[in-house]
N, C-alpha and C positions, 0 to 999 in steps of 0.2 A: 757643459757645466764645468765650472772652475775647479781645481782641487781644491781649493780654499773651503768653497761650498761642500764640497764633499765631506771636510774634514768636519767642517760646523755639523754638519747634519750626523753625521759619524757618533762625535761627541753628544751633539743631542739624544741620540738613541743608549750612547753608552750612559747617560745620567738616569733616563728614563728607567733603563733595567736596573741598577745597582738600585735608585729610590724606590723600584719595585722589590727588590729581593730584600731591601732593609724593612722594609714597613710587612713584607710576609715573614719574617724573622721575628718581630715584634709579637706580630696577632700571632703565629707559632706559639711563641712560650708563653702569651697569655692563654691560649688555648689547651696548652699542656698542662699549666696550671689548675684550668678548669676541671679537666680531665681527674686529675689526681685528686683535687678536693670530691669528684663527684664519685670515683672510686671509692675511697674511701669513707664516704658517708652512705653508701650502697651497701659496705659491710656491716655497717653501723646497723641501717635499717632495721634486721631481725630482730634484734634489740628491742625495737617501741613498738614493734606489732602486737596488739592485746592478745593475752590468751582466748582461746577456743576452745567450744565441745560442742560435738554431735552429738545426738542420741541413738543407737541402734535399735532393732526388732527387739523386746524381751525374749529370753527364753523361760521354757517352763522348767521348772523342775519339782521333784518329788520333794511332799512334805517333809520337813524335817524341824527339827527341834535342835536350837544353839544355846548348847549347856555346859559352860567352861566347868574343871574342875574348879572350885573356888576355894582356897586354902583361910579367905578372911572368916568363912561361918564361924569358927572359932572364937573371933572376936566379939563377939556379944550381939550380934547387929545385922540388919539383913542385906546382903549382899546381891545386887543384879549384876549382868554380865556387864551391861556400860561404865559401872563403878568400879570393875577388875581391869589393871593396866599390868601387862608380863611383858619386859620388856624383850625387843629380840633373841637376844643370847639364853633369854630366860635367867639370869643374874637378877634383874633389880624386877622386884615386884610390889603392887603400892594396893589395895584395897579402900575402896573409901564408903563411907555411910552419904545417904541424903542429904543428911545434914554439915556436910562437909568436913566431918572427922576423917583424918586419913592414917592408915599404918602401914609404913616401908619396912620392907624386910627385904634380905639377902636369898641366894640359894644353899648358899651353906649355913642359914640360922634354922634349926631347929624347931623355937618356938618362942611364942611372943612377938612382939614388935620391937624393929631398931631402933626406928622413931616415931613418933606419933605426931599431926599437924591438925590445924585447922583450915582448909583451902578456902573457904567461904566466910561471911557472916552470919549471921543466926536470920536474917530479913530474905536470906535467897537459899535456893535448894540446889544441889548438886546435882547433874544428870547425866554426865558423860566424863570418864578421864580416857589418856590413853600417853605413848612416852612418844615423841620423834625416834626416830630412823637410829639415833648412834647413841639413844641410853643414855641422853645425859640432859633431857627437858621434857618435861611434860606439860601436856594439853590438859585446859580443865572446861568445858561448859557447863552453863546454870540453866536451870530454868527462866529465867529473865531473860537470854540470850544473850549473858554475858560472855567472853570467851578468853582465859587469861592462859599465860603461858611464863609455867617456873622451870627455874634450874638449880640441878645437885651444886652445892657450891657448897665447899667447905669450909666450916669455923676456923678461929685461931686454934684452936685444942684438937682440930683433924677431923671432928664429927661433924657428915654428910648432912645438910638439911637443904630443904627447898626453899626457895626464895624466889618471890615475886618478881620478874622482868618487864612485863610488859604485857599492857590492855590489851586486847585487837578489839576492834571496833565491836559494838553488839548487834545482833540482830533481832530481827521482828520477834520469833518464838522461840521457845525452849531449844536448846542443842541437842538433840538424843543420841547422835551418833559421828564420833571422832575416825578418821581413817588416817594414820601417815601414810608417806609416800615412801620408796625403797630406793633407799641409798641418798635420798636425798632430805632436806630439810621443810617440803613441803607436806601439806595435808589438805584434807576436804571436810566439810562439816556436812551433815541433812538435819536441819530444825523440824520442827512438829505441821511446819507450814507445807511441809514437803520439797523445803529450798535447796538445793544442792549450793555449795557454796566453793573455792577452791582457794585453800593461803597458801605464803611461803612465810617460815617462821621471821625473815629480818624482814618483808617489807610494809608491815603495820597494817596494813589493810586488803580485802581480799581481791582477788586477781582475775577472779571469774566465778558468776550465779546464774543461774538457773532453777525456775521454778519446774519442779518433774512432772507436779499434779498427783503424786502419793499422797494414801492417808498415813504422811509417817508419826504414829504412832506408835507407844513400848513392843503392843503385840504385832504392830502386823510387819515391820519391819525386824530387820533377823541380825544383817551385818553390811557394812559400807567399807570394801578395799578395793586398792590398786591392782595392776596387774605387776610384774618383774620390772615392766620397763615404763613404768607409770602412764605408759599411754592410752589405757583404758581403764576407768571407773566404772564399778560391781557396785550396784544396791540389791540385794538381798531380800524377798520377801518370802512369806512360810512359804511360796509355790512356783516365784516366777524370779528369774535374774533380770536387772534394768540396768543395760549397759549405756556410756557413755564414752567417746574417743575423745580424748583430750588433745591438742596441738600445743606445749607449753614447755618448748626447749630451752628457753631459759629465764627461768625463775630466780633463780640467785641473783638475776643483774637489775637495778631500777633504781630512780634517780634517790631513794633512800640508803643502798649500799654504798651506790658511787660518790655519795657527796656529806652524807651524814653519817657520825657517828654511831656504832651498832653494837648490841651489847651481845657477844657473842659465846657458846659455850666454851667453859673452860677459861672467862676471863672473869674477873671482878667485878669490872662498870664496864659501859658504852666505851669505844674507843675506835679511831680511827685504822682499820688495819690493810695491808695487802701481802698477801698469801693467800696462795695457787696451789700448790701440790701440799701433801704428802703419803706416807709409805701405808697412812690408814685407807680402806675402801668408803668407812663411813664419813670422810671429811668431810667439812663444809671449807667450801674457797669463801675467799673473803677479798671484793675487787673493789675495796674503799682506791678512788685515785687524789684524795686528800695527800696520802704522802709522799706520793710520788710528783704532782706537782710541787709543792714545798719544797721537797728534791730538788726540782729543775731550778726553782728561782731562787732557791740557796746558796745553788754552786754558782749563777747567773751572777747574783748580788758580791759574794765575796771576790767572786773572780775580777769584774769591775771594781772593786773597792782597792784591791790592787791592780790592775792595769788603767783605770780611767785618770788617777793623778800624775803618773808616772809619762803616758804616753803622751797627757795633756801639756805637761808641764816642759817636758822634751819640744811638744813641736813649736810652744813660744818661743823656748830659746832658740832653736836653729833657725825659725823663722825670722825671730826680730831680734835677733843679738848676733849669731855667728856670721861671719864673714860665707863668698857664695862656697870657696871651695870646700872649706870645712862642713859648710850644710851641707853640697853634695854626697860627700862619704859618709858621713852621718844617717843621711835618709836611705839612703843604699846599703846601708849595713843592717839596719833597724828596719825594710822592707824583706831583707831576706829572709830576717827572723819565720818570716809568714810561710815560705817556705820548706821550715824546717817541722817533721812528722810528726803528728800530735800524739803516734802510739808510742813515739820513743821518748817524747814529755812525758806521758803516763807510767810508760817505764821508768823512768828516770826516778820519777817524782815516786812512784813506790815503793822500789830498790833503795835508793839515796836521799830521799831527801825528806820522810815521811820518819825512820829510825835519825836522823841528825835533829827533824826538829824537835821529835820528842824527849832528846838524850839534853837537849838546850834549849828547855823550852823558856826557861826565865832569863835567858839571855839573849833572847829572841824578844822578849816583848818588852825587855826595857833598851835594846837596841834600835826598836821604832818609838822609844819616847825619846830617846837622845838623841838618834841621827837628827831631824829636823833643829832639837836645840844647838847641835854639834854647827851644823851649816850657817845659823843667825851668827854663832861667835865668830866664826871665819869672817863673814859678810860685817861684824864689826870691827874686827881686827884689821882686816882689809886698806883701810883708806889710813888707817894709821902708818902703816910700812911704808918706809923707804920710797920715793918714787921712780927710783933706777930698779929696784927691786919689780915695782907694778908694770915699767915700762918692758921691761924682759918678759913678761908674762902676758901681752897681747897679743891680740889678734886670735882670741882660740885657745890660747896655750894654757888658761886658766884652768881648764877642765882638767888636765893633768894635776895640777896642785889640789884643785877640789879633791880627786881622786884619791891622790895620796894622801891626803888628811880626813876623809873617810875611813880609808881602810885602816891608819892608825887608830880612830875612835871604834872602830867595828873591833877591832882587836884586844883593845884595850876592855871594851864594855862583856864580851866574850870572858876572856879571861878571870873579869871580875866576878861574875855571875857565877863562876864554878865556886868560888870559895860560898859567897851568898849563900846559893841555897842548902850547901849544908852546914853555912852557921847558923839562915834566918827558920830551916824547915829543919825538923828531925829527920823526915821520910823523905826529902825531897818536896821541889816546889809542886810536880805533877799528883802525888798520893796529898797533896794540901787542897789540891782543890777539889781531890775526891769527898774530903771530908768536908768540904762547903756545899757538897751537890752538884759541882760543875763535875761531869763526869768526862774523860778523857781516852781518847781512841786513838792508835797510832796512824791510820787513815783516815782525816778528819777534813772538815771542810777550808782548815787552815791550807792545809797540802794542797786540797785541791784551787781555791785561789791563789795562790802564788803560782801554781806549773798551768793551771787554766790561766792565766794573768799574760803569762809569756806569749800564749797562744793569742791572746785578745789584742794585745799590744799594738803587733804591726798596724793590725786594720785603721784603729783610733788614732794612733801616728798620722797614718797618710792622710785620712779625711781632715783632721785637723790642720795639718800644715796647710794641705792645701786651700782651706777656708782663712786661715790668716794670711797666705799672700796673696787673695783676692781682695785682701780689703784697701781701698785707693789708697797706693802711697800719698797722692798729695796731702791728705789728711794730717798722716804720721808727720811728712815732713812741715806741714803751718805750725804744729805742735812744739817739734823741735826749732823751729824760728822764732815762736813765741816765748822760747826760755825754760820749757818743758824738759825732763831728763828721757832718755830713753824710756824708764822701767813706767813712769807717768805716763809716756805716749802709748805705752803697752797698757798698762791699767784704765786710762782713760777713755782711748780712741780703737784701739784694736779688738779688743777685749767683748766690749761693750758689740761692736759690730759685726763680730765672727761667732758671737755668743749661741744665735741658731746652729750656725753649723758646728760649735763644739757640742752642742746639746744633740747633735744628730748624729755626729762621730760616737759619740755614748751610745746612742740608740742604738746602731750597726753593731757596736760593739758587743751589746747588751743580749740582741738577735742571736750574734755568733756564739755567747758564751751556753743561751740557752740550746742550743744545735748541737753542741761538743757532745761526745760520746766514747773515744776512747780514753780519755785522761780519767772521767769521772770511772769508768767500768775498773781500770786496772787501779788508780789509786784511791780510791773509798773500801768500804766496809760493805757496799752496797745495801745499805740496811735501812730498810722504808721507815723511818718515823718520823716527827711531825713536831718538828723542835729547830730554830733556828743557832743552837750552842754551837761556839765555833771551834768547839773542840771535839763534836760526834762526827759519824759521817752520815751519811746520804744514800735517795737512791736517784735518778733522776729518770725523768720517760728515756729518753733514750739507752738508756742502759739497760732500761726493764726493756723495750723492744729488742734491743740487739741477744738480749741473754734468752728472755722465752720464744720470740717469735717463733723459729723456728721448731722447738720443743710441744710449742699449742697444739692441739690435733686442729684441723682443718673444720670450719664450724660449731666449731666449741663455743660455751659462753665466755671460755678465756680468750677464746681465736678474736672474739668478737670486742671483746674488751680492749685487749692491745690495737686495736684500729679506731675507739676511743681515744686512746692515748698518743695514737698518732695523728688523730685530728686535732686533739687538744694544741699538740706541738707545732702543727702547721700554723694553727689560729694565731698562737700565741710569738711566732719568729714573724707569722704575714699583719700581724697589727704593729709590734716594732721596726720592721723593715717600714710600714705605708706609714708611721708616722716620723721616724726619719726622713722619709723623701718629701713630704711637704714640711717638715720644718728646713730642709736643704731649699726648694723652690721658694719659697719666703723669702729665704735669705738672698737668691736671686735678685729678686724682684726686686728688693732694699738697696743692692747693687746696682743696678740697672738705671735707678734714681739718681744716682750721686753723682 
């Protein structure tokens, strides 16, 4: 055999393996992809599993008799033990009649009532109250099977009253008997039907029933509570306990916390919130990811609102105006950018540039209304000058005069600004917009799209350039034959045809800004709310993962939630990235034609 042959066949083998290792390299990371998305929706899972209860053996026990001291006999009115609610501490205590008269009193009031209420209407009877877990909402059922749930919430004058939050659904028969759950915000109801029932105070509706087959009735049933660790329900009868094991580790979480508004204790109205921790035992977390998305696509938005004109607008010119060596260093300059560490942006940007923009901040925003007018005047002054002057200044050399006639209007519009605002504002431009309601933070989403913007840059540069010099020169140059000026063959011919793949350089762009996570962590306020003012900060998922993950306990409902929130963020980078790349393959395609 020839070495010729040898070599043919040599090379055929060596194509063979490299096209095999390329296309296992491929299904690899689609496969690791997989992997990751199914992780993480495995941790999810716990999550959507419904609650459960067993029922165990009753025990007997010895007759007894459940006979609170009751402090309301006083009150004029006859008091059952279902109508006395003492709250844990024993601090807030509420007595109520049949008829839905109620009187709150303190531990340290002596006598009488703090306040007095009506919890009902005169058409329904009262039958059960009792408080949640942290003293500050109480449970009320009716006879009807209604079952409503108020909160201490105080006047403008400071005095404590109850207020109406929130229906939960009714059931078949009367309510006779409320249990909260300990440490938490959950409870269980037994109506006359003998239904066991099981809520949690935010999620509107109950979470698990069971019919027991008791006759629950006033007399024969005694009391309905939890155990310490709530995972065993106690009904009480004059001679026998009916236990129940409940499975329901996480209550707090369902697609009502996570996506809708909840009117939570200690707040006004319904409101979007996320908070996790704190220093009290009886908290309630609160895992709304309303504003923590808003977060992400805040810092996303502004960060492209500065980087997508700039990078855009950059790779026209170096593509279709500058000569090649000047593009070269140009692209090479503005590619290394990409290079450079996004925690020492974030540092930057919260150290330096977050205290300058607040010190300037009205010279900041009327410097982006005149730069662009600033450049038209140049660009009309232009053709007027000298054409020994225009001729010295080819080939590239423009951007230097651009340059320098910038930074004298940046200069100039700076300078002015200080006088401005403290002739136009007594307090300053920044305490002016306090008093319009734009409220102002020195960590703001301003901060963060400009130092997020630097970061987004390179990538929309590259993509960009390189979809304008894909587009056929021959085109550009008929254009220019036909009498067309350059800026025409760019508006007309180029524009028009690379237009997919600027929209997908955006897209990439867009991906990357929602991904970022040490600029937003070190220069914002990190502070969840749910307002696009570009003068608050943010909190975004990635921040919230980098800051709790590691803090979560290991199968928590918060452990469980943050893997929410990294699904969310997978979703939301893996629908921008796959709609970038078929608007990139389109644009092929339109290529491939010409």
């Amino acid at each position: 055999m020839s070495k010729s042959l040898l070599l043919q066949r040599r090379r055929r083998w060596y194509n063979r393996l490299f096209k095999a290792l390329i296309g296992l390299s491929g299904v690899s990371v689609l496969l690791m992809l997989a992997a990751l998305f199914i992780y993480l929706f495995s941790e999810v899972v716990p999550l959507l599993r419904p609650v459960t209860g067993e029922p165990l053996a009753p025990l007997s026990l010895p007759e007894q008799v459940v006979t609170p001291d009751v402090a309301g006999n006083r009150l004029g009115w006859p008091v059952t033990p279902a109508l006395y609610a003492i709250s844990v501490s024993g601090y807030y205590q509420l007595v109520a009649s049949s008829e839905g008269q109620a009187c709150f009193y303190t531990r340290q009031q002596v006598s009488g009532c703090q306040q007095q209420w009506w919890l009902t209407e005169s058409v329904d009877t009262l039958t059960s109250i009792s408080w949640l877990s942290a003293e500050q909402a109480l449970l009320a059922g009716y006879k009807s099977g209604r079952l409503q749930q108020w909160f201490l919430v105080p006047d403008n004058s400071g005095i404590v009253k109850l207020q109406l939050v929130r229906e939960l659904p009714a059931q078949s028969s009367a309510i006779l008997h409320i249990a909260p759950e300990q440490n938490r915000r959950g409870f269980a109801t037994l109506n006359a039907a003998g239904q066991l029932a099981l809520y949690y105070s935010a999620a509107g509706r109950p979470l698990w029933q069971r019919a027991t087959g008791l006759t629950a009735d006033e007399t024969d049933i005694k009391a309905v509570e939890f155990s310490a660790d709530n995972k065993l329900l106690s009904v009480y009868s004059a001679n026998q306990q009916y236990r129940f094991t409940l499975d329901n580790p996480h209550p707090e979480v369902n697609w009502q916390t996570l996506w809708h508004s909840v009117w939570y204790e200690g707040f006004s109205q319904p409101d979007y919130v996320w908070q996790t921790s704190s220093a009290s035992d009886d908290y309630q977390p609160k895992f709304s990811l309303i504003p923590l998305t808003i977060g992400t696509l805040k810092a996303a938005f502004y960060a492209m609102l500065f980087a997508a004109p700039l990078a855009i607008m950059a790779a026209i010119y170096t593509a279709c105006f500058l000569p090649a060596g000047p593009r070269q260093r140009i692209k090479a300059l503005i590619e290394l950018m990409a290079a450079f560490p996004t925690v020492i942006l974030g540092f930057i940007a919260a150290v330096w540039l977050a205290p300058v923009i607040e010190s300037n901040l009205l010279g900041l925003l009327l410097w982006v209304l005149v730069l662009p007018l600033s450049v038209l005047a140049l660009a009309a002054v232009w053709p007027r000058l000298p054409s020994s002057w225009q001729h010295r200044c080819s080939g590239g050399s423009e951007v230097i005069v651009l340059m320098v006639w910038l930074m004298v209007v940046s200069g100039i519009v700076f300078f002015a600004a200080q006088y401005l605002d403290s002739w136009l504002f007594t307090d300053g431009f920044r305490f002016y917009l306090d008093k319009l309601g734009v409220y102002y933070e020195q960590r703001n989403a301003l901060v963060i799209g400009i130092a997020m913007g630097f970061a987004v840059v390179p990538g929309i540069f590259a993509i960009a350039d390189d979809v304008l010099h894909q587009v056929p020169p021959q085109l550009t140059r008929g254009a220019l034959a036909l009498g067309a000026t350059p800026w025409q063959a760019v508006i007309r011919i180029s524009l028009p045809l690379a237009a997919p793949g600027l929209i997908a350089a955006c897209l990439v762009g867009f991906g990357r800004a929602m991904g970022e996570t040490m600029i937003i962590l070190m220069a914002t306020g990190n502070s969840p709310i749910t307002n696009f003012n570009l003068f608050e900060g943010l909190r975004s998922l990635t921040a919230t993962l980098a800051i709790e993950l590691p803090e979560a306990t290991v199968g928590s409902s918060h452990f469980r939630v943050l893997f929410v929130a990294a699904l969310l963020l997978l979703l939301f980078t893996f629908l921008a990235n796959t709609a970038a790349e078929i608007v990139r393959q389109r644009l092929r395609k339109k290529y491939q034609r010409l």
